[in-house]
C-alpha positions in Angstrom: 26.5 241.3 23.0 26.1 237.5 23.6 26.9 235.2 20.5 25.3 231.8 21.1 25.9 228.6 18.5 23.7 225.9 18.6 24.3 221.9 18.0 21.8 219.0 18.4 19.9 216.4 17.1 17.9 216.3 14.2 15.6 213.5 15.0 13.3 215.0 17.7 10.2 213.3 18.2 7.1 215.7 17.3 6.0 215.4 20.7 9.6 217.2 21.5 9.4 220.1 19.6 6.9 222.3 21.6 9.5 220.9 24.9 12.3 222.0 23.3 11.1 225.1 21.9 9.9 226.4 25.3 13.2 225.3 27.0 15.2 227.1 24.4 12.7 230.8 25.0 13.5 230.0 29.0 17.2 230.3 28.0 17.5 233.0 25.3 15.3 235.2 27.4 18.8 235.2 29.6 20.6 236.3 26.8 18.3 239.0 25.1 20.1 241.8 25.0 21.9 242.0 22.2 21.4 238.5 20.8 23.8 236.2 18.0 22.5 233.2 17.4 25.0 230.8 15.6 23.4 227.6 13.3 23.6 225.5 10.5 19.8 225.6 10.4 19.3 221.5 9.8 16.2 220.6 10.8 15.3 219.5 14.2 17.1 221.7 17.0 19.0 224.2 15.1 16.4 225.3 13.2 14.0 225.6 16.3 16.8 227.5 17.8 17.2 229.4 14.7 13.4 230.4 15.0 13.8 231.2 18.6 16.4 233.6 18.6 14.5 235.7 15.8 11.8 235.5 17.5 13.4 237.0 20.9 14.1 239.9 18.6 18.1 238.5 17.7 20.2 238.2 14.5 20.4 235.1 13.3 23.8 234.3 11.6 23.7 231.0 9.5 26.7 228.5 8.7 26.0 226.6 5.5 28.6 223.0 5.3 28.8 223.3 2.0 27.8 224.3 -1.7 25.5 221.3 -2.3 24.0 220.9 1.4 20.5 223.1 0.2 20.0 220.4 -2.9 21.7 217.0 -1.2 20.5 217.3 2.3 17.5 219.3 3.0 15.0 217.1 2.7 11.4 218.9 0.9 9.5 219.0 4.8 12.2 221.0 6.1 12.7 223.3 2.9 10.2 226.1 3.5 11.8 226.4 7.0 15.3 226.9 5.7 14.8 229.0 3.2 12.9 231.2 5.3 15.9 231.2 8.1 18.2 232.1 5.2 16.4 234.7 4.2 15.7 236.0 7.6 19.6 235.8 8.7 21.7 239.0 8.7 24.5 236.6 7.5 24.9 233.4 5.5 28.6 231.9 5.5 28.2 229.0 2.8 31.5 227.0 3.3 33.9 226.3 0.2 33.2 222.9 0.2 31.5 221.2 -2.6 29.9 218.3 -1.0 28.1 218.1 2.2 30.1 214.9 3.9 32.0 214.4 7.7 34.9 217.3 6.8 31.9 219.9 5.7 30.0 219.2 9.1 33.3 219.2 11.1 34.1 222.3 9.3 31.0 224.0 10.1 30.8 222.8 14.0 34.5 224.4 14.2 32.9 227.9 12.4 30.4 227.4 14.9 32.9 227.3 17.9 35.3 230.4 16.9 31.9 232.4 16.8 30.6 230.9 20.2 30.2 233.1 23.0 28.3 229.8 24.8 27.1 226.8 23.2 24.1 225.8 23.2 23.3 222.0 22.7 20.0 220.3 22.2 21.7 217.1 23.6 20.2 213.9 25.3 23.9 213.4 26.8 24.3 210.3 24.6 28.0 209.4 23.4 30.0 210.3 20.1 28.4 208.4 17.4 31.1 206.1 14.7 31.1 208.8 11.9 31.6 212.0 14.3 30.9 215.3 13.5 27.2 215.0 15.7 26.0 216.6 18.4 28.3 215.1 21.3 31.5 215.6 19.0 30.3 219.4 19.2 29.8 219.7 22.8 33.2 217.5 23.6 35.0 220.2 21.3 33.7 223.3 23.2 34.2 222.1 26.4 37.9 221.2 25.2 37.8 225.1 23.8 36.8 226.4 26.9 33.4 227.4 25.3 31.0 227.1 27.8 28.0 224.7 26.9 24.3 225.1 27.8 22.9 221.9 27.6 19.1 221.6 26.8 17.1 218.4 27.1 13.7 218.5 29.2 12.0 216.4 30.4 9.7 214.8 28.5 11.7 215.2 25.6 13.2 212.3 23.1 14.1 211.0 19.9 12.9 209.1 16.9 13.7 205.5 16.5 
């Protein structure tokens, strides 16, 4: 059994997604035999992770930041595809926090980590933003954890504005 977590950015451009996608089949097909896959299911990379790993015939095990993050922070676009990974998960760990802020997400990036087998991060290699908690603060943990991080970013790929 392989448990994989997943971080990475949100803002992909559209012409990313089918890059990314493709780039995350290539590596899970590694890993198929008796797949985890780890995510908070935000839009962008972990949900296309999140759709990958079901789709390679895995269990998808999703980490919720907190009690408010389906109402404050999924925005309507993204709302058919998360309620459709929660319903398609064999577990859904909501976290006891009330409000979806920097402790929630570092919260659920440290759930993330104690479940990680590997990381995998959907990660243009750029720096640890002011506020933390984001993609690079996630792959800076694991490699400090000894987690060992599988970083995906092909070529051709980017982010919006």
């Amino acid at each position: 059994m392989t448990t994989l977590a997943v971080t990475g950015h949100m803002d992909l451009t559209d012409e990313s997604v089918p890059l990314v996608r493709e780039a995350l089949r290539r590596l899970l097909t590694a890993h198929s035999e008796d797949l985890i896959g780890v995510s908070c299911i935000a839009a962008g990379a972990d949900s296309l992770f999140a759709e990958e790993v079901t789709a390679a015939g895995g269990r998808l095990v999703v980490v919720i930041p907190s009690q408010d993050y389906r109402a404050r922070k999924v925005k309507p676009e993204h709302a058919a595809v998360f309620d459709h990974l929660v319903e398609t998960a064999v577990e859904v760990l909501t976290l006891p926090h009330d409000t979806a802020n920097r402790g929630a997400y570092e919260a659920a990036n440290a759930e993330l980590l104690k479940r990680a087998d590997r990381l995998v991060a959907v990660w243009d290699g750029s720096p640890p933003s002011e506020k933390g908690g984001g993609t690079a603060d996630t792959v800076e943990e694991a490699r400090a954890a000894g987690v060992p991080v599988d970083v995906v970013w092909p070529d051709g790929a980017g982010r919006r504005g």
